[in-house]
N, C-alpha and C positions, 0 to 999 in steps of 0.2 A: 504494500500500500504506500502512498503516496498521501502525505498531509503538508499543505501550503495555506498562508495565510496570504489575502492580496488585499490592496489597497489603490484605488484608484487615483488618490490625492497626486497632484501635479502631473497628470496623463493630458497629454496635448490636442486627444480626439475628443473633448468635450462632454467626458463620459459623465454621467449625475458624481458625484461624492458616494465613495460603499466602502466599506469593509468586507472580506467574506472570506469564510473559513473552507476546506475544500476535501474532500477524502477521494480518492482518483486511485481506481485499481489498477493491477499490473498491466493492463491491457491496455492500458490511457483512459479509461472510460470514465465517467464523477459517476462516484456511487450514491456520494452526500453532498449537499451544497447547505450552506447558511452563509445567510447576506445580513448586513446590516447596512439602512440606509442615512442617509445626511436627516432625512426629517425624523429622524427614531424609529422606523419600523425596523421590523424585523421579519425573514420570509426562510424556510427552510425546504430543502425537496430531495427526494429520496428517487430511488428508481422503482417504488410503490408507490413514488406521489411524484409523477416527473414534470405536474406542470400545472397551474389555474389560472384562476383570469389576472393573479398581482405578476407571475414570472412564471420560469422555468427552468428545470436541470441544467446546467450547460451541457451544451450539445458535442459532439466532433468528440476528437482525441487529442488528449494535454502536450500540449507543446511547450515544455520547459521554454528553450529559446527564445520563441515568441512570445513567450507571457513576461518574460525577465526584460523587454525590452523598455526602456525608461518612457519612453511615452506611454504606455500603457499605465502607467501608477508603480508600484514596487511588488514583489512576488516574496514571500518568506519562505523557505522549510519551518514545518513547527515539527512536534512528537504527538505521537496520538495521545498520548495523555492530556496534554493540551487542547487536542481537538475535542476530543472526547468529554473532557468536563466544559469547555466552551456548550458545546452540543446540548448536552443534558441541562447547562443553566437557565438554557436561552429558552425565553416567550416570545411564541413567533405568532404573528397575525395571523398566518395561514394552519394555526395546529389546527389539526381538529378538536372540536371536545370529548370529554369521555365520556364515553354511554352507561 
């Protein structure tokens, strides 16, 4: 697995302000996605929840290189420890509720 933390801030494509955390398996693919955005939301998606009406999974295969690129904002490695209590803290707009 693959855990990266990215940051849009100072990306020169116009992109909104986000935070988001990223779980990306060995195959390139995002298993897990959480975003956080400039106005405080917060949106999460799984590959059992890959998409509604706020966003969606990021799509394709992770391109380290291309995502490291400084125009796009900054790309971190984190540990899944990190991602993983990020994950479980976060209240995302899009949970579902419990039944």
């Amino acid at each position: 697995m693959i855990y990266r933390l990215e940051c849009s801030s100072g990306n020169i494509h116009g992109l909104d302000e986000y935070v988001s955390y990223s779980e990306i398996g060995a195959d390139g693919y995002w298993l897990r996605y959480l975003e956080f955005r400039a106005d405080g939301s917060a949106l999460r998606y799984t590959t059992q929840h890959p998409a509604d009406h706020l966003g969606i999974l990021p799509e394709g295969v992770w391109d380290e290189v291309e995502a490291s690129k400084a125009e796009y904002g900054t790309v971190t490695p984190i540990s899944r420890a990190l991602f993983e209590s990020v994950w479980s803290a976060s209240h995302c707009m899009n949970d579902k509720p419990p039944h």
